[in-house]
N, C-alpha and C positions, 0 to 999 in steps of 0.2 A: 253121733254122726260126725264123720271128720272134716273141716271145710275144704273145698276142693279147691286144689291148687290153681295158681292164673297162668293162663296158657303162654309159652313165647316162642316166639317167632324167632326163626333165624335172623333174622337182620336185628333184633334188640339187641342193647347194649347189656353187658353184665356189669353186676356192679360189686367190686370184689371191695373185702373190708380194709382198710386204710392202716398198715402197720409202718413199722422200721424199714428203710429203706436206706443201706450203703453208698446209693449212687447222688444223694441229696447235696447238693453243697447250701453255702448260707443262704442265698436267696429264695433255695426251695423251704428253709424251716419256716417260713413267716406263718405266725399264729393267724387266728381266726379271723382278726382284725388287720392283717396287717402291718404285723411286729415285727421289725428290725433290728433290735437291740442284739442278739449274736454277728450280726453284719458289723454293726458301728464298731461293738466292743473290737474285735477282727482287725478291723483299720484303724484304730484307734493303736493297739498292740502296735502296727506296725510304722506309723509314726512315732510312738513312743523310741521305735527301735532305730530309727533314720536319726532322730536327733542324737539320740546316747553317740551314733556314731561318728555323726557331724562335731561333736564336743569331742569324741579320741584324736580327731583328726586338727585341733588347734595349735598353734603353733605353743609351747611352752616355754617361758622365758626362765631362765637358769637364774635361781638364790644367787643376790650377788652379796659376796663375801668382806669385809671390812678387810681392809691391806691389815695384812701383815708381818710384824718384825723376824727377818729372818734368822735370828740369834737367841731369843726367849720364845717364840712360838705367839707374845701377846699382841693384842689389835698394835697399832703404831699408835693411835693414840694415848694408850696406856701402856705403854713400853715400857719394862723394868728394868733394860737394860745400863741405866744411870745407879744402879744398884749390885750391881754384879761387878766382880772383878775385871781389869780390863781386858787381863789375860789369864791363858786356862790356867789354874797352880799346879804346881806340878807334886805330882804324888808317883807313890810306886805299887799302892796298892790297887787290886781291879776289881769293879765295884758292877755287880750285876745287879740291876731289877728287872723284877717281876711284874709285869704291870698285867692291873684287870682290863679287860677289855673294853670294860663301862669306864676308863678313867682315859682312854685315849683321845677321845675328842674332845675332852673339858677343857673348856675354855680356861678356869683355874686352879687347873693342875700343875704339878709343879717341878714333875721329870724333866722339861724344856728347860726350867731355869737348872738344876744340877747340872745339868749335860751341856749346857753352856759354860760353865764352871770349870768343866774337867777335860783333859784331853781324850780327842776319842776314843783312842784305844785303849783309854780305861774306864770308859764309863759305855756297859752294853745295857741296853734295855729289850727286853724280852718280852714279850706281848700273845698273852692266853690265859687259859682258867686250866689247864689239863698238859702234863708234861711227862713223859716217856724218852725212853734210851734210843726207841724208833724214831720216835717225832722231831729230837733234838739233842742229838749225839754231842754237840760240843756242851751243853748244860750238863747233860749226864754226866761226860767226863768233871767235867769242875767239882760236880759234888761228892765225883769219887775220890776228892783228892784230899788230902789231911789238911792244908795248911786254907783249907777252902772253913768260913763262916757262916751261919746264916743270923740273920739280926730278926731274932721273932719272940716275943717277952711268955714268960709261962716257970710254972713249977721245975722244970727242969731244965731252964736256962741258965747259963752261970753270968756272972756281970764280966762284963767285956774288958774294964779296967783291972781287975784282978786275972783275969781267965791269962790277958799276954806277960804277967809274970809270971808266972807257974809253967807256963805251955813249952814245951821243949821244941816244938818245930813251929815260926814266928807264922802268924795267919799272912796271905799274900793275896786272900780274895775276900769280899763281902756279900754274901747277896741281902736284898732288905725287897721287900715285900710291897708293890704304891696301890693302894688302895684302900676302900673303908674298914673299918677294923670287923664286918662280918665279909666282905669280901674276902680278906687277907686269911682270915682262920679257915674262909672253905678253901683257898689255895693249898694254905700249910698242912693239912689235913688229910685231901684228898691227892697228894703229889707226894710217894713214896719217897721219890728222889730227895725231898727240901726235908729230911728227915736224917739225910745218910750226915750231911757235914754237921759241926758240934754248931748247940744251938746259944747262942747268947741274947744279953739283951743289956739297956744302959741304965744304969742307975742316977737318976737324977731328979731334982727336982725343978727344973727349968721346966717355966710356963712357955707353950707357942706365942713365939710372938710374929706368926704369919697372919697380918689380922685381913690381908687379900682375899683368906678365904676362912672361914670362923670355923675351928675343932671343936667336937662335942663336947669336953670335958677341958678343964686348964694341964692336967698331964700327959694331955693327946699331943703328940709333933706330928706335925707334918713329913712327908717323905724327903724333901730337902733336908731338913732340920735332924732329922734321923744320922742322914747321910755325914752330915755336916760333923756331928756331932763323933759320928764312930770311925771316920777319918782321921780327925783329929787326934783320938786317943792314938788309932793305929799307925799313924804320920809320926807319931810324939808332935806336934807341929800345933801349935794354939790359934797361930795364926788363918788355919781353916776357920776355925770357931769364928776366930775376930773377926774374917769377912764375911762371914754368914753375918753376920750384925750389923750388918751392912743393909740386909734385904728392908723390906717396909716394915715398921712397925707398929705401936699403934701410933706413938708421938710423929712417924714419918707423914710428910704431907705426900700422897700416894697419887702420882701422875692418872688426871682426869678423873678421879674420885670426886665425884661433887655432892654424894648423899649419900646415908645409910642404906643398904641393899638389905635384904631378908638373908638372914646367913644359910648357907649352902650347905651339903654334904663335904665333909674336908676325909680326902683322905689320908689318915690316920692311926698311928698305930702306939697304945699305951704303954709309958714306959716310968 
């Protein structure tokens, strides 16, 4: 026997079963009890969000910079300018670097001091990792030219002191390479161009004595010391040499040096 259903009246309420509803915002979810915690969470977010924005909104006070010497690029305090020649020497050959990217802000880098050294218009520094006949037409021209060098050590470089006896037309350019010696191989490497001029390199056993910034090996120079050194040959002129011996060395008391520092990355190139 089936139980008989309970009668209803028009005016009763029905009472539909309780699902998902679109139209609910947070106040409508509260559990059984009572539960706010999707509310709080909600405004909580949205403080979150007013401060982050109240911190974009502070004023920022700009790194201030130690002065520095406008002749060597070093703090004023540690100015190596009392080490440099007083005037630029005059040479006739023109001397291109290649500087890594990562070597242009370093504080002891040492293109600043060469380029104080020299007159301008023979000493260009070029600044990139990647170099084409689009990107930089006057580089391309230089390396297409015969009496043009490049200073980079390897199996098939010849020594630079023998190479301007034998050479029938006198080199009149250098390029040399500032930075670490895996920075410098991926330049040499990967830039067809630094291929085209004859490759040389120096034979020497002269230790760096740049001890401003410490080279990984006693046969590493420095990119000055490079310079210094392959001018000289191609100047015939010693007296480059002799004032490179001039710069600090270790016996040099080194303006504002008051303690041993952890040595640096030098950049460097084996010769």
């Amino acid at each position: 026997m089936e139980p008989q259903k309970q009668a209803r009246t028009p005016g009763d309420p029905v009472a539909w079963p309780r699902g998902p509803s679109t139209s609910q915002t947070p106040d409508d979810e509260e559990g059984p009890e009572g539960n706010t915690a999707p509310a709080a969470a909600f405004l909580g977010a949205e403080a979150d969000d007013a401060c982050a924005d109240a911190l974009w909104e502070l004023p920022v006070e700009p790194a201030e910079r130690r002065p520095e010497c406008s002749r060597c690029s070093r703090p004023q305090k540690v100015c190596l300018c009392p080490f440099l020649p007083l005037h630029p020497l005059h040479i006739s050959t023109h001397l291109y670097i290649i500087q890594h990217p990562a070597e242009e802000n370093k504080v002891l880098r040492t293109v600043p001091l060469l380029a104080a050294c020299l007159p301008q218009d023979k000493c260009k520094v070029k600044i990139g990792r990647r170099f084409s006949e689009e990107r930089d037409p006057e580089l391309s021209t230089v390396c297409r030219k015969s009496d043009t060098l490049i200073l980079y050590p390897g199996a098939e470089a010849a020594n630079l002191e023998e190479f301007i006896l034998d050479s029938p037309i006198y080199p009149s350019t250098i390029i040399i390479i500032d930075g670490t010696w895996s920075q410098a191989k991926d330049i040499f490497y990967k830039n067809s161009l630094f291929r085209l001029p004859k490759q040389v390199q120096l034979k020497t056993s002269v230790s760096s004595q740049y001890v401003i910034r410490t080279q990984p090996t006693n046969r590493c120079l420095s990119t000055l010391e490079c310079a210094a050194a392959a001018l000289s040959i191609l100047e015939k002129n010693d007296y480059i040499q002799e004032s490179h011996d001039g710069y600090p060395t270790s016996n040099s008391p080194v303006p504002g040096k008051k303690k041993a520092q952890k040595p640096l990355p030098a950049e460097s190139v084996p010769f």
